[in-house]
C-alpha positions as CSV (number, residue, x, y, z in Angstrom):
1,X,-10.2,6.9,4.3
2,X,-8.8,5.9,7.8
3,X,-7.3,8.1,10.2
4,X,-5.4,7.2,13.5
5,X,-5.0,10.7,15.0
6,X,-2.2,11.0,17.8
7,X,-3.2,7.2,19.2
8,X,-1.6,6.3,22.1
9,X,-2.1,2.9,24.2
10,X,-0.5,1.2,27.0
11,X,-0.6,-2.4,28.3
12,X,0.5,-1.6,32.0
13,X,3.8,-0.2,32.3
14,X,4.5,-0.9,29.1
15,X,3.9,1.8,26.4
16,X,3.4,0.7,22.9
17,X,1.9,3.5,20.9
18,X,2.9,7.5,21.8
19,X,1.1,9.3,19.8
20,X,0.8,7.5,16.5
21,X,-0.5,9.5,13.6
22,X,-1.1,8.1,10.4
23,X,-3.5,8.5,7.1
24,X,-4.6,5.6,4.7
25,X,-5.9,7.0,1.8
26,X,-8.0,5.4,-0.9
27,X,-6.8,2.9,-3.1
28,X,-3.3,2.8,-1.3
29,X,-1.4,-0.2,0.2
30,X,0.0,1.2,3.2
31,X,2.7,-0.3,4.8
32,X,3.6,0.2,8.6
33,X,7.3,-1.3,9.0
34,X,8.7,-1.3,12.7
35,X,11.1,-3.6,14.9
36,X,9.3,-7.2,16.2
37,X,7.3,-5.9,18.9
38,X,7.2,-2.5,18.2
39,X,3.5,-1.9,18.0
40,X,2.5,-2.6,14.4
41,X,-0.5,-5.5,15.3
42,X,-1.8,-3.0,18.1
43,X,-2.2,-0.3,15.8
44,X,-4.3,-1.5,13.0
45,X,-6.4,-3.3,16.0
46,X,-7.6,-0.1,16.7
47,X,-9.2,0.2,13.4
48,X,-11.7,-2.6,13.8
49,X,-12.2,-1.9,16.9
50,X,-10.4,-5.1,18.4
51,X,-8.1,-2.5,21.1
52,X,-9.5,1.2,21.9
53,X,-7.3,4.3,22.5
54,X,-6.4,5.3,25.6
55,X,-6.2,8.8,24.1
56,X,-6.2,10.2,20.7
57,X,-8.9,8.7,18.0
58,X,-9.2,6.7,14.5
59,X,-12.1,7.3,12.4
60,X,-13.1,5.2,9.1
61,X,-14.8,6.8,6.1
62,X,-15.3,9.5,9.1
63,X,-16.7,7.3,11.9
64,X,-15.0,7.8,14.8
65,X,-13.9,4.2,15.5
66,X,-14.1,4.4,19.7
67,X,-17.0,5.8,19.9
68,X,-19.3,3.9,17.7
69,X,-22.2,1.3,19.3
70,X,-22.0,-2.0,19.0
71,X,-24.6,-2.4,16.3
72,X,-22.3,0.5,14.4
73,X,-19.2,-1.6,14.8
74,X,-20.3,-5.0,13.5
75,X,-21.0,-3.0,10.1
76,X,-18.1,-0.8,10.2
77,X,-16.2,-4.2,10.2
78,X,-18.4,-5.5,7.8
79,X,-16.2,-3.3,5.4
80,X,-13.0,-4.6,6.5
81,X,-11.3,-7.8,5.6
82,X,-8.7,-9.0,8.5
83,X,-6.3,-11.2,6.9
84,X,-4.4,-12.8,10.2
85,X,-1.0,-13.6,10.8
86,X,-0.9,-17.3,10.9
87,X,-4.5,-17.3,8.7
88,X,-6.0,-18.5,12.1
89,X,-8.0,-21.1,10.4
90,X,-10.2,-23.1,12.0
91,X,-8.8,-27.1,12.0
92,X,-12.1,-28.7,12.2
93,X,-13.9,-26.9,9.6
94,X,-13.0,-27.2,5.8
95,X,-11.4,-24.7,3.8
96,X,-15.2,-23.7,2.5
97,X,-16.7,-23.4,6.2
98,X,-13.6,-21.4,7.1
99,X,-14.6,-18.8,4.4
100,X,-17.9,-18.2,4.6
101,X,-17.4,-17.7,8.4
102,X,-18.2,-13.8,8.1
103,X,-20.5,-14.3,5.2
104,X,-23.1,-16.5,7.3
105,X,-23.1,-13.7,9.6
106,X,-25.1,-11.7,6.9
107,X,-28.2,-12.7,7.3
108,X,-29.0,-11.5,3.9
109,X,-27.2,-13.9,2.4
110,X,-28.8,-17.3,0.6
111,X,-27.1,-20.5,0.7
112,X,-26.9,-20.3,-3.0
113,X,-25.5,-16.6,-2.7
114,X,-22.5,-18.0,0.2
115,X,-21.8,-20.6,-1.9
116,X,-21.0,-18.5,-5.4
117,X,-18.9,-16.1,-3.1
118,X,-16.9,-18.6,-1.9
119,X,-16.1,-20.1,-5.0
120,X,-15.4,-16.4,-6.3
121,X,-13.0,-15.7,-2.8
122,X,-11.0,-19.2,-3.9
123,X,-10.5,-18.3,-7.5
124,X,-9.4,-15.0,-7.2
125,X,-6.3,-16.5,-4.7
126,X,-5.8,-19.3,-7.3
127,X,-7.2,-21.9,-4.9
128,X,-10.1,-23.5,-6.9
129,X,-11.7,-27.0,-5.8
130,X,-10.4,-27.2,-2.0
131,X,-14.0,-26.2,-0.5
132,X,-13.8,-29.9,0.7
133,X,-10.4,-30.0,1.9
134,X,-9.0,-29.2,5.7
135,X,-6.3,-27.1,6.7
136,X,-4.1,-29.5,7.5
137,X,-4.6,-31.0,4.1
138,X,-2.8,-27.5,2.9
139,X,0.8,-25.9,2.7
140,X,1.1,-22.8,5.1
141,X,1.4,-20.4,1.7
142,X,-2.5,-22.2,0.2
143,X,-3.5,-21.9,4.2
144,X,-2.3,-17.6,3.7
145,X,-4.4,-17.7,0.5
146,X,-7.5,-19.1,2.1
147,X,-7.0,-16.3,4.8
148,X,-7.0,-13.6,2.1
149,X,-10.1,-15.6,0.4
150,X,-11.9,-15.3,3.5
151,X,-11.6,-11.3,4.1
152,X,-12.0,-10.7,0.5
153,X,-15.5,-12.7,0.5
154,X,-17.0,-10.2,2.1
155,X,-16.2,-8.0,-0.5
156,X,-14.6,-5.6,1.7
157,X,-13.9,-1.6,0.7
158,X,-10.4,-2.4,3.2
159,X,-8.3,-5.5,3.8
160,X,-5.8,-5.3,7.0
161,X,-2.9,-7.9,6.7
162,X,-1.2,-8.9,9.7
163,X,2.6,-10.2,8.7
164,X,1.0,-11.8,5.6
165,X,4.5,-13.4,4.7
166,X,6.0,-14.2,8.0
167,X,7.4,-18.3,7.9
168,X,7.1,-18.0,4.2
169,X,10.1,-19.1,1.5
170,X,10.9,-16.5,-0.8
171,X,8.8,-18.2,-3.8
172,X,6.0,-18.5,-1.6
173,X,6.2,-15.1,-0.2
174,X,6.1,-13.5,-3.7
175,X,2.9,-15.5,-4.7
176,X,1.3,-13.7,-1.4
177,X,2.8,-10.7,-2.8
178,X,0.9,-10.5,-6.3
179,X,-2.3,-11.7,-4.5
180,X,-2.2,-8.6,-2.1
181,X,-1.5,-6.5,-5.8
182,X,-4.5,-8.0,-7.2
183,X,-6.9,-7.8,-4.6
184,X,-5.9,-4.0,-4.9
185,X,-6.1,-3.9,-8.7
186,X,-9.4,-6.2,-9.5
187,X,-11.0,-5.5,-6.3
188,X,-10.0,-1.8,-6.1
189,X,-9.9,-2.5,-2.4
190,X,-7.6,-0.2,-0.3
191,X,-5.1,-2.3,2.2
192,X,-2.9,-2.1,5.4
193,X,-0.2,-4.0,5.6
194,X,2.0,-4.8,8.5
195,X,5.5,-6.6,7.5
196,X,9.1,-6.4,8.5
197,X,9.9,-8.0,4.9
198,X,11.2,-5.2,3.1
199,X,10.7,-7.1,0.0
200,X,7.4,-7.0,-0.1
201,X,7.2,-3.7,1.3
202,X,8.7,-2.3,-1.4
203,X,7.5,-4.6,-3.8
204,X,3.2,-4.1,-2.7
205,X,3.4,-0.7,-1.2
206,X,2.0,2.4,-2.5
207,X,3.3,4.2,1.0
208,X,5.6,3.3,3.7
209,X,5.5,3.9,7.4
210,X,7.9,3.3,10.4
211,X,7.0,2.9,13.4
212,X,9.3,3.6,16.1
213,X,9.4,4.2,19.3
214,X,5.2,4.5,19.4
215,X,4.6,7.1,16.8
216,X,5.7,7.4,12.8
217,X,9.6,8.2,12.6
218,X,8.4,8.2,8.6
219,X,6.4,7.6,6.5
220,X,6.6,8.5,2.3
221,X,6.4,6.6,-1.1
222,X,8.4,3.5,-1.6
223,X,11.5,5.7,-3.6
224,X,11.2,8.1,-0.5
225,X,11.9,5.5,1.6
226,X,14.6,3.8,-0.1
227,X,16.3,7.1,-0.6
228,X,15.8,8.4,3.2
229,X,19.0,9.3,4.5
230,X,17.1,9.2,8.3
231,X,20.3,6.7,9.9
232,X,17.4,4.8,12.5
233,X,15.0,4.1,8.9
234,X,17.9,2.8,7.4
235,X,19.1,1.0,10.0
236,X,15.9,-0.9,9.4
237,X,15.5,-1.4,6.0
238,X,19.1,-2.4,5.3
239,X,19.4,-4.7,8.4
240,X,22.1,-3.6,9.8
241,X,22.7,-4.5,13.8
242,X,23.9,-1.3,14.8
243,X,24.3,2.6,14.2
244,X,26.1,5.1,15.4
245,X,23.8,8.7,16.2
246,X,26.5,11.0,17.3
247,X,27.8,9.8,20.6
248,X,24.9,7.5,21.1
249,X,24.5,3.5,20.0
250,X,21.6,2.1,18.4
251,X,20.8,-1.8,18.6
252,X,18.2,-3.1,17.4
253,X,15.9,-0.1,17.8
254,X,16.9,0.6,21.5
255,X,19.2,3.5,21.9
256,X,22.0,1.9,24.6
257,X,23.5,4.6,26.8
């Protein structure tokens, strides 16, 4: 399970998380929703340890993230797949270097062994016989897939996805879709996933978080949110430009006054 208990975190002036709360339970896809810019990356960093807290705390399977060594850390993440919003792929290695990045970090690991899991990572995203092949040799949707191959070869218990669909086409974006349902599925793995696509928040999320204004305006099952009669949710989620709450103006997610 991971926990981010009343998180909050500042770059300078700027505040980005006020207290953010929020519970990932097993086996869910949870999906954090929220305005461009509105924290969602900076939150989930917290869980790998990439940003820390300047107050409040996030514990996995009961760790508490911030305060764990460095030896403690590198296995914590050993659990957790990071699938990154642009795949941030590395040009000069092939697609089969690019996976088994992580997986040479285990030490434990034969060659033979790294080989068969990267075979298993590129089946499983429908990407068989490109261990040869270079990034640039692939569409941005097969580059995604060879993101997700690479967290899921480390046969993770948790797989964070940053905007997995962002500069996607619809068709494309669907594909990415099912793969995130099957790594859940076959894998049984339990995922975060950070998208302003309300398609495929509704479409891969078991629950469905906000984020607004630094902490969780709301957060329920995919009907609850699509039901929610809160106006600055669905605002959001129908893409409207503006709102009316009583006498004040929202646009955009900033209240004007």
């Amino acid at each position: 399970m991971i926990r981010l208990v009343d998180v909050h975190k500042a770059f300078g002036p700027k505040r980005v998380l006020n207290g953010f709360t929020l519970d990932v339970n097993e086996g869910e896809t949870t999906v954090i929703i929220g305005y461009s810019g509105s924290g969602k990356s900076v939150a989930i960093k917290h869980i790998v340890g990439l940003l820390e807290p300047d107050a409040g705390t996030v514990f996995v399977d009961g760790q508490e993230v911030p305060t764990l060594s460095r030896r403690e850390l590198y296995l914590l993440r050993s659990k957790i797949g990071y699938v990154f919003q642009f795949a941030a792929l590395f040009d000069s290695l092939t697609i089969g270097e690019n996976v088994a990045m992580g997986l040479r970090k285990q030490s434990a690991l034969t060659a033979g062994e790294i080989e068969r899991r990267i075979d298993e990572a590129l089946d499983l995203v429908d990407l068989p016989n490109v261990q040869d092949r270079f990034p640039a040799e692939l569409s941005g949707g097969m580059r995604k897939r060879v993101g997700i191959a690479r967290a899921i070869a480390l046969r993770p218990k948790y797989i964070l996805y940053d905007e997995p669909t962002t500069g996607l086409d619809p068709v494309t974006s669907a594909v990415i879709d099912q793969l995130m349902i099957r790594m859940r599925d076959t894998l049984g793995v339990t995922s975060v996933v950070i998208t302003h696509d309300m398609r495929s928040a509704y479409t891969v999320g078991t629950r469905i978080a906000m984020l607004y204004e630094g902490r969780v305006r709301r957060v329920g099952s995919v009907d609850e949110i699509r039901e929610t009669t809160d106006p600055v949710v669905r605002q959001f989620i129908e893409g409207r430009a503006t709102l009316d709450l009583g006498s004040q103006e929202v646009m955009g997610g900033a209240i004007a006054g």
